[in-house]
C-alpha positions in Angstrom: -17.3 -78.9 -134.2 -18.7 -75.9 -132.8 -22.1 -75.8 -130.7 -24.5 -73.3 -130.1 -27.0 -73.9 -126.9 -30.0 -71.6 -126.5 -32.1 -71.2 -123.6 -35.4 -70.5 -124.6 -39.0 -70.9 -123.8 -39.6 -71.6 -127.4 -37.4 -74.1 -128.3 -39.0 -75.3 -131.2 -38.6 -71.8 -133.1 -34.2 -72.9 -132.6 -35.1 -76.4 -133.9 -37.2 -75.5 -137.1 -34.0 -72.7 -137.7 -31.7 -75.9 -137.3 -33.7 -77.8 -139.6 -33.2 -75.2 -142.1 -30.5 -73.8 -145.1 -27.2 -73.4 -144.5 -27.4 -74.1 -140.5 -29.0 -77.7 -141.4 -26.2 -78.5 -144.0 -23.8 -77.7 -141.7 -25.3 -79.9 -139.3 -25.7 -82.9 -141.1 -21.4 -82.2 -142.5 -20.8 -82.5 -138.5 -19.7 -78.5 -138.7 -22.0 -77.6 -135.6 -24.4 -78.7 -133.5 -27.3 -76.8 -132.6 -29.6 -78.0 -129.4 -32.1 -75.3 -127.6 -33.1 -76.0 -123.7 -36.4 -74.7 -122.1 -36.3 -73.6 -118.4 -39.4 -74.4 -117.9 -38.1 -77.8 -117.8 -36.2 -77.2 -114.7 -39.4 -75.3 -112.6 -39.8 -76.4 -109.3 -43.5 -76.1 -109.2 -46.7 -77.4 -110.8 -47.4 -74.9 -112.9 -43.6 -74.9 -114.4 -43.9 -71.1 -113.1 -40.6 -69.4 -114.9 -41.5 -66.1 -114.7 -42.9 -63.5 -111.2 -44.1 -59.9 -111.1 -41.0 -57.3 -110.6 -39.6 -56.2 -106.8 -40.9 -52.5 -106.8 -44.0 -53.3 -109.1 -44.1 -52.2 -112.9 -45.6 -54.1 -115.6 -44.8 -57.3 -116.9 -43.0 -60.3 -115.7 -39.2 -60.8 -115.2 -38.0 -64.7 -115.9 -36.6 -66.2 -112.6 -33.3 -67.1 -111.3 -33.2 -70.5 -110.8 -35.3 -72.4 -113.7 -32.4 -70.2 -115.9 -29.7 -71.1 -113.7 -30.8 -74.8 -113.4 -30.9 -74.7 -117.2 -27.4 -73.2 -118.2 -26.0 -75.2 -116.2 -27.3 -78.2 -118.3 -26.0 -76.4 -121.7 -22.3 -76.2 -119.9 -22.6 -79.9 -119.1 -23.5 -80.9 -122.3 -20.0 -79.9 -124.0 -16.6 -80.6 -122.0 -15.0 -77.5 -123.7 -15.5 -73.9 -121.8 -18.4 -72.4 -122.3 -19.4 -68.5 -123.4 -22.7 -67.4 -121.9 -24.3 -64.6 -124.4 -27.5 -62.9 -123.0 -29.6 -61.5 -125.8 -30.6 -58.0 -125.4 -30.9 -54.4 -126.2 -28.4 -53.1 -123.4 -25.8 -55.3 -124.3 -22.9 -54.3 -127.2 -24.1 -53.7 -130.7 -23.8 -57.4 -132.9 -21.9 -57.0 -136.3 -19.7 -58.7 -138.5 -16.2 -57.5 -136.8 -17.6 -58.6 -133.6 -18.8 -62.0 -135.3 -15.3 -63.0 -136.1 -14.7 -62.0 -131.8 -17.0 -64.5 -130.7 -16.4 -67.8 -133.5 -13.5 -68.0 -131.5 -15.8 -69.5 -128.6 -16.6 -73.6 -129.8 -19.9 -73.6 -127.7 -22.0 -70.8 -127.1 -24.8 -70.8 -124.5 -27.5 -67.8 -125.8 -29.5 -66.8 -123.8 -33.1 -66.0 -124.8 -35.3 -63.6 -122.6 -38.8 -63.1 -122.7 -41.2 -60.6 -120.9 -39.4 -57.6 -119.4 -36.3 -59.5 -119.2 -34.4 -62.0 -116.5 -33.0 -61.3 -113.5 -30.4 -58.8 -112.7 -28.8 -61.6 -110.7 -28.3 -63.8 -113.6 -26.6 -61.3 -115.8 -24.4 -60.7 -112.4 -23.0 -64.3 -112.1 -24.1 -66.1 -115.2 -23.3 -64.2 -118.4 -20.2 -63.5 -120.1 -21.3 -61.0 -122.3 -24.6 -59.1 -123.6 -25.3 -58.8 -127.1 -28.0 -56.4 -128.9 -29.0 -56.7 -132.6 -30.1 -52.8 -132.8 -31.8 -50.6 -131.0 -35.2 -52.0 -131.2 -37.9 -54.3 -129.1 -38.4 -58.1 -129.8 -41.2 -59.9 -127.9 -38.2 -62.2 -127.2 -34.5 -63.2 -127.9 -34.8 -65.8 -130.0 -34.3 -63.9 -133.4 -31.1 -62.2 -132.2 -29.6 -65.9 -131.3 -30.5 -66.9 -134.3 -29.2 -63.8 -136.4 -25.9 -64.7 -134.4 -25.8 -68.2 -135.3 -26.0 -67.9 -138.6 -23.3 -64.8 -138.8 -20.9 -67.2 -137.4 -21.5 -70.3 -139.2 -21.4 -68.2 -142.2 -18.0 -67.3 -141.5 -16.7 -70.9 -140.4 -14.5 -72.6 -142.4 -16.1 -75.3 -145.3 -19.1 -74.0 -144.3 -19.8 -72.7 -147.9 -20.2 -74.3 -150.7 -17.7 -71.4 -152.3 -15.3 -69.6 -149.4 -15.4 -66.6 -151.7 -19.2 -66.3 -150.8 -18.4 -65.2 -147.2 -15.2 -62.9 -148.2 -17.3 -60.9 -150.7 -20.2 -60.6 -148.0 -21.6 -57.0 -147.1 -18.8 -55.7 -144.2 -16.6 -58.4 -144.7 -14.0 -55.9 -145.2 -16.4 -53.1 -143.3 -17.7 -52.1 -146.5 -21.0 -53.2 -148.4 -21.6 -55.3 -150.6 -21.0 -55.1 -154.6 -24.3 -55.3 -156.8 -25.2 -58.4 -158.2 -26.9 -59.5 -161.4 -28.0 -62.4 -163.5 -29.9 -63.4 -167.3 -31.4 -62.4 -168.4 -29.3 -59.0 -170.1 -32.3 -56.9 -170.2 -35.2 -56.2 -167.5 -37.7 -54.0 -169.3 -35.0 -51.7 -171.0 -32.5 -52.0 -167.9 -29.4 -53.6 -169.2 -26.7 -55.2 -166.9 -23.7 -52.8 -166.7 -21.3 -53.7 -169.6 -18.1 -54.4 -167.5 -19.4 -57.6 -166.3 -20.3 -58.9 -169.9 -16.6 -58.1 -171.1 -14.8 -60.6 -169.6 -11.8 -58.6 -168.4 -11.6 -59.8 -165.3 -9.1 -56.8 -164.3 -11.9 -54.3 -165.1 -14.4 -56.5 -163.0 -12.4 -56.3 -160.0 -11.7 -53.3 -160.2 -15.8 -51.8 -161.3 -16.9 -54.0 -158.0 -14.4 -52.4 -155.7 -15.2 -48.9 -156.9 -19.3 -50.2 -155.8 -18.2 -51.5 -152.8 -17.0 -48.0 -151.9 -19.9 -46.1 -153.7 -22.6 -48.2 -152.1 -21.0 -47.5 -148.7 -20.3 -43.7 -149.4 -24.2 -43.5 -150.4 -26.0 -46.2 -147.6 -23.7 -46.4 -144.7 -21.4 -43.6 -145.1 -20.6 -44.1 -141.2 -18.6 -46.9 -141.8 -16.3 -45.1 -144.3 -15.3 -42.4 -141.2 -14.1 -45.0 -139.7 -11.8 -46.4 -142.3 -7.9 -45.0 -143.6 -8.5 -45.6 -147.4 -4.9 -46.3 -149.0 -5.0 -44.0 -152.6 -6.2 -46.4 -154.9 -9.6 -47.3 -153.1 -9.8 -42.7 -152.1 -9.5 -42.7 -155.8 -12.1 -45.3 -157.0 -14.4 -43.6 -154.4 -13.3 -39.9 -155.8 -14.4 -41.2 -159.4 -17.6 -42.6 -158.2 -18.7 -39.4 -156.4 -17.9 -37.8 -159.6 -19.6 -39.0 -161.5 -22.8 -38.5 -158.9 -22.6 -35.0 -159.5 -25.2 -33.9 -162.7 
């Protein structure tokens, strides 16, 4: 069973996640176990202070050593197995499926969650085991990237899934996208579903997906294709689609 820790000042945004889809089915079939800790729990003042104004002034508030210390150390107690500390966070490596399959190796994950303008240098120094970043944007917090990453990996765990083929045909499961989809009815105001999925050849199917699969890519994400060594059928399939672009 794998388990995912997150240390957050929100905990109950990890708990209402847990509670939901394919993470809470996967719970309750003993898969994973999700849990979130708060630092605040682990201040050592009235006011539960977790968070101080920045050495060298600036504006904002930077989350404090010790409440987040205090609390990953909790998380690694929790689970006898070694622990992977992931701090959330737009400097850290850019999250995608190839690097999903990377860290499922790890059976608990401790994410870190910042909020304000960040944590402590000194945590990141001592504490972490990698940073992760879901894109170059700004989140008011971390919690959304853990659980992006969650559910990446529990996608790709074993008996999650009702059907393994689900998370093999996933977008970038093979660093392409994703085929399109369609179901009844036939017809959408005049818009007909393409006539190779009606026909039953099951040989023609695989073969009008793989040519999307390429196509899709070549037209949304052609960066992932330059980084790809095509063998000649799937250059071909793509040659044909661009093809038959062209007016």
């Amino acid at each position: 069973m794998n388990r995912y820790t997150v240390v957050t000042l929100f905990p109950d945004l990890i708990t209402s996640f847990r509670d939901t889809g394919i993470v809470r089915h996967c719970v309750e079939r003993g898969l994973i176990f999700v849990d979130a800790i708060n630092p605040r729990e682990f201040a050592s003042d009235r006011r539960l202070t977790v968070d101080d104004a920045p050495y060298g002034g600036g504006p904002g508030m930077v989350m404090m050593v010790e409440p987040l210390r205090r609390a990953i150390g909790v998380a690694r107690r929790r689970d006898s197995r070694p622990s992977h500390v992931v701090y959330l966070t737009p400097q850290g490596r850019r999250f995608d499926q190839r690097s999903a399959c990377d860290l499922r190796k790890h059976e608990h994950l401790i994410l870190i969650a910042g909020r304000y303008e960040g944590i402590d240098e000194r945590i990141i120094a001592t504490d972490v085991d990698s940073e992760w970043s879901i894109g170059d944007v700004v989140l008011s917090g971390g919690e959304i990237p853990a659980m992006l990453i969650i559910d990446t990996l529990v996608r790709i765990l074993p008996g999650a899934l009702g059907d393994a083929r689900s998370a093999e045909q996933d977008s970038f499961s093979d660093e392409l996208l994703d085929y399109p989809h369609y179901t009844r009815p036939e017809t959408v105001a005049g818009d007909k579903v393409p006539e190779v999925l009606l026909s039953g050849d099951h040989a023609a199917i695989a073969r009008w997906r793989r040519q999307q699969q390429l196509g899709q890519t070549y037209l949304k994400r052609p960066d992932l294709l330059e980084g790809l060594e095509l063998n000649c059928a799937d250059q071909a399939l793509l040659d044909e689609f661009i093809r038959a672009l062209k007016p």
